[in-house]
KEGU-112510 format. One line per field, with one value per atom (N, C-alpha, C): residue number from 1; residue in three letters; atom name; x, y, z. Coordinates in nm, 2 decimals, padded with zeros to 4 digits. Each point is the difference from the previous one (the first is absolute). Layout:
N
i (NUM:...)
aa (ALA:...)
at (CA:...)
east (X:...)
north (Y:...)
up (Z:...)
//
This chain:
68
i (1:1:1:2:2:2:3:3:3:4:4:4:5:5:5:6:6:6:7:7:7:8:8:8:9:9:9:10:10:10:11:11:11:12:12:12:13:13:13:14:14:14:15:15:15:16:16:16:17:17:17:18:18:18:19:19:19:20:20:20:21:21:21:22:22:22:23:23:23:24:24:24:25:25:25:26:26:26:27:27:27:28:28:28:29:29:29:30:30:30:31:31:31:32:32:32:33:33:33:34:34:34:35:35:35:36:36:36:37:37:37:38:38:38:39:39:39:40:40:40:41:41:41:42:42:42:43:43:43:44:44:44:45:45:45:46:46:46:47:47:47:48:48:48:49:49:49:50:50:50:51:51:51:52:52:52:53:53:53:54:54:54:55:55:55:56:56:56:57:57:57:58:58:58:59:59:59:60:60:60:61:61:61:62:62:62:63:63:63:64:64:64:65:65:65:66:66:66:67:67:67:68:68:68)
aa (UNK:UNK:UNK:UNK:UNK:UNK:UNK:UNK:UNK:UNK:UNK:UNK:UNK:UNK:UNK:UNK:UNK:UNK:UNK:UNK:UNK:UNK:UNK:UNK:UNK:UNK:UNK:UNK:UNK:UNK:UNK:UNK:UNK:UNK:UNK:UNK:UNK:UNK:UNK:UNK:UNK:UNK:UNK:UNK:UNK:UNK:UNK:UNK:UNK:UNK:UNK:UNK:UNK:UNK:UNK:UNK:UNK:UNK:UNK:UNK:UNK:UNK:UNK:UNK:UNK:UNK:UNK:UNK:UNK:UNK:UNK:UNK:UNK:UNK:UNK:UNK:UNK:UNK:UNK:UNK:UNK:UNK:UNK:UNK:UNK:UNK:UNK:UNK:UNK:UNK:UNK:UNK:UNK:UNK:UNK:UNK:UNK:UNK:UNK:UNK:UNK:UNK:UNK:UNK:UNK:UNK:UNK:UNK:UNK:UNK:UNK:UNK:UNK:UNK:UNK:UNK:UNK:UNK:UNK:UNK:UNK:UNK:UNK:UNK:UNK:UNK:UNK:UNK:UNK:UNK:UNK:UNK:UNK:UNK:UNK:UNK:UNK:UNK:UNK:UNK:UNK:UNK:UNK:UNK:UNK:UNK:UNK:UNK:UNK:UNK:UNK:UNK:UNK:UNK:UNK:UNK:UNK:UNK:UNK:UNK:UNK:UNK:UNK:UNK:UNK:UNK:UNK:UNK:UNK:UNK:UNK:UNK:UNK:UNK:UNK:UNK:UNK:UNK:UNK:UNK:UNK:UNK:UNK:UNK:UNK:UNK:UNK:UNK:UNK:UNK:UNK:UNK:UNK:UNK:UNK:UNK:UNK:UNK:UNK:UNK:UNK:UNK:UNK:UNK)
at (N:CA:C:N:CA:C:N:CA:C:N:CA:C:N:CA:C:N:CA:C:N:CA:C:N:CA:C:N:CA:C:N:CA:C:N:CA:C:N:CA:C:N:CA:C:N:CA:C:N:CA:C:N:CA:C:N:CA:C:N:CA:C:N:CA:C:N:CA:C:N:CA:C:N:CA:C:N:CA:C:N:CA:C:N:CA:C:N:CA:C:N:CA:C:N:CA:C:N:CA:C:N:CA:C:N:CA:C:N:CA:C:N:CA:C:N:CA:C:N:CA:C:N:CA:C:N:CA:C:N:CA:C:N:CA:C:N:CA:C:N:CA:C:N:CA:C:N:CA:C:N:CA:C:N:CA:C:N:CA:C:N:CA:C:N:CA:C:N:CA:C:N:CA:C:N:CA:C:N:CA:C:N:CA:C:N:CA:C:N:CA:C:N:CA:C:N:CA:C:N:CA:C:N:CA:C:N:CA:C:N:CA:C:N:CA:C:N:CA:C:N:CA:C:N:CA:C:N:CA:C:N:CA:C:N:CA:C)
east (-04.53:00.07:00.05:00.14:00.06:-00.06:00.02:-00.02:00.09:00.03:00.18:00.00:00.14:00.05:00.01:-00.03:00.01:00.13:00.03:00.18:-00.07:00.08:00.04:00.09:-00.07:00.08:00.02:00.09:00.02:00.03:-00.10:00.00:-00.01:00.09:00.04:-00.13:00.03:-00.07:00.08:-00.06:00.14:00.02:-00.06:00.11:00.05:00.02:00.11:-00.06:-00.16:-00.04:-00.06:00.04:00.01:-00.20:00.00:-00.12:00.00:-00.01:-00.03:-00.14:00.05:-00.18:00.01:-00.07:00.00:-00.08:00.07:-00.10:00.08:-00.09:00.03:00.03:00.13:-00.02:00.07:-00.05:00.03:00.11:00.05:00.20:00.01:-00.06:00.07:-00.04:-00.05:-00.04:00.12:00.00:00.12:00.01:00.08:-00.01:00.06:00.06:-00.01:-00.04:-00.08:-00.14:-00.13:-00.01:-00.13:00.06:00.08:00.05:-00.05:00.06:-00.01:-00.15:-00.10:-00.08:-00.09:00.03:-00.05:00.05:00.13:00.02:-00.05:-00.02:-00.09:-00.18:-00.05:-00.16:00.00:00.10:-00.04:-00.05:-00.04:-00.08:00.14:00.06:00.11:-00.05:-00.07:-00.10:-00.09:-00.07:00.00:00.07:00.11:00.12:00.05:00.03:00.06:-00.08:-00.12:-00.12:-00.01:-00.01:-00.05:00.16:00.10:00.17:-00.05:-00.03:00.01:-00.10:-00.12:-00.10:00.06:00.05:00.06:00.02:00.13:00.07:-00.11:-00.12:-00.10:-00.06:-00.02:-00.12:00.05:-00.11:00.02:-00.10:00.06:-00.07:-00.05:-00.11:00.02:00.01:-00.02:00.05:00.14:00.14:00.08:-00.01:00.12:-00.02:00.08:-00.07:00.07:00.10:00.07:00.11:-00.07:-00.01:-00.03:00.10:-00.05:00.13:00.01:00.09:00.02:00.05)
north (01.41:00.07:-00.09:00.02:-00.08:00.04:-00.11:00.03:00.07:00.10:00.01:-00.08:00.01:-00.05:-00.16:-00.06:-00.15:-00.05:-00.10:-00.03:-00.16:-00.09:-00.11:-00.09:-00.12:-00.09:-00.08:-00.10:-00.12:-00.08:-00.14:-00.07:-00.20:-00.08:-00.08:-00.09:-00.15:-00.11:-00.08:-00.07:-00.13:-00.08:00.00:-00.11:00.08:00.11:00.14:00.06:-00.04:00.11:00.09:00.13:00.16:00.00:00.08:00.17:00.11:00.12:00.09:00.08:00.07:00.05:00.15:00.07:00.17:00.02:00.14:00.02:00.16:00.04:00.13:-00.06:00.02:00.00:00.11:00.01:00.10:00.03:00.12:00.01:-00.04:-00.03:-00.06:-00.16:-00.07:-00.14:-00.05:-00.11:-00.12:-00.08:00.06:-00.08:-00.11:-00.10:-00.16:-00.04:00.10:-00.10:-00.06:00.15:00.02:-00.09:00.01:-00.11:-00.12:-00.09:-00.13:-00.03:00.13:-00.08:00.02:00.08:00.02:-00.15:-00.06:-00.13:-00.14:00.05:-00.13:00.00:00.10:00.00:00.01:00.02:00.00:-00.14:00.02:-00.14:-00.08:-00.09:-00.02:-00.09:-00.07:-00.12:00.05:00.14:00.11:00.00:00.05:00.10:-00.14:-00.07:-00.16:-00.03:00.00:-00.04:00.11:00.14:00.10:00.03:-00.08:00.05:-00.12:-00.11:-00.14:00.01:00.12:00.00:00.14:00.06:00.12:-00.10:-00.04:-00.11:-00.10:-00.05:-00.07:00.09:00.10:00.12:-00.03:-00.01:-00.01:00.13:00.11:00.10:-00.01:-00.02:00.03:-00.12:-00.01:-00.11:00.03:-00.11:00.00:-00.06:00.05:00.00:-00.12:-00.08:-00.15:00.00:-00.04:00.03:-00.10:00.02:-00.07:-00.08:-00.19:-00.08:00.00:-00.02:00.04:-00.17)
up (01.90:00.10:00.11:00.06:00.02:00.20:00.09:00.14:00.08:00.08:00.03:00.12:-00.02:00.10:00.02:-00.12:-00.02:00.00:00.03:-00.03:-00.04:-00.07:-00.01:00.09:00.07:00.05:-00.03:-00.02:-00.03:00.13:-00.03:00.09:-00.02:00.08:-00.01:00.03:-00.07:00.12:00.06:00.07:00.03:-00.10:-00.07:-00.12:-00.09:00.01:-00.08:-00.13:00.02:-00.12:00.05:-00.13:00.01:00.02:-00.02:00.00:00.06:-00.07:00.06:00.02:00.11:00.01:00.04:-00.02:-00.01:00.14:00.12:00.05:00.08:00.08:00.06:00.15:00.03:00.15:00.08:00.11:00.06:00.05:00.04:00.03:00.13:00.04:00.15:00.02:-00.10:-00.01:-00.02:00.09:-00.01:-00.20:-00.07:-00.12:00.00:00.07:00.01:00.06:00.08:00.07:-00.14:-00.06:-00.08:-00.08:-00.09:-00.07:00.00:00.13:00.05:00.04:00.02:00.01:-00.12:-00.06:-00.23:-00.04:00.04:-00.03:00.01:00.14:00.09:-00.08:-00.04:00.01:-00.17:-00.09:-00.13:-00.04:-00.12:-00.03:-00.12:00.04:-00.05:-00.13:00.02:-00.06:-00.16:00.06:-00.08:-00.15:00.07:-00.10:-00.06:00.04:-00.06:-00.13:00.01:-00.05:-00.13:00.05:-00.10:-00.11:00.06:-00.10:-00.05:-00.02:-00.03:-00.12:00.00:-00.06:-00.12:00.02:-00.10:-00.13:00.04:-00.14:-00.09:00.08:-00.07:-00.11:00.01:-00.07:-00.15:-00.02:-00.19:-00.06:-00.06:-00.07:-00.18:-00.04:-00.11:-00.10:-00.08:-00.12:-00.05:00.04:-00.10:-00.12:-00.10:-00.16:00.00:-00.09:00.00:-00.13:-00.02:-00.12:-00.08:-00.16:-00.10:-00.01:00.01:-00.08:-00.11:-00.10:-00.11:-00.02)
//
């Protein structure tokens, strides 16, 4: 069951890489305030580290081709 009222943001670092992050904010909240400071306090070092770690994962035994 999904939360309502969640939206998706995407958000920048300074050296121009993406993430986004989901959250509820309220209708009268400044949204480039909230933003910029979702930007400033994310853990950038984090996300660098855990995309860097996706492409390593090895699942399973591959099937090696028989040389003939």
């Amino acid at each position: 069951m999904a939360i309502p009222n969640v939206k998706r943001y995407r958000i920048t670092a300074p050296d121009g890489d993406v993430a986004s992050i989901m959250a509820v904010i309220p209708k009268d909240a400044d949204m480039d305030a909230f933003l910029k400071d979702a930007s400033s306090r994310f853990d950038w070092k984090a996300h660098k580290e855990a995309k860097a770690n996706v492409f390593k994962i090895r699942v399973g035994q591959q099937k090696q081709k028989k040389a003939k």
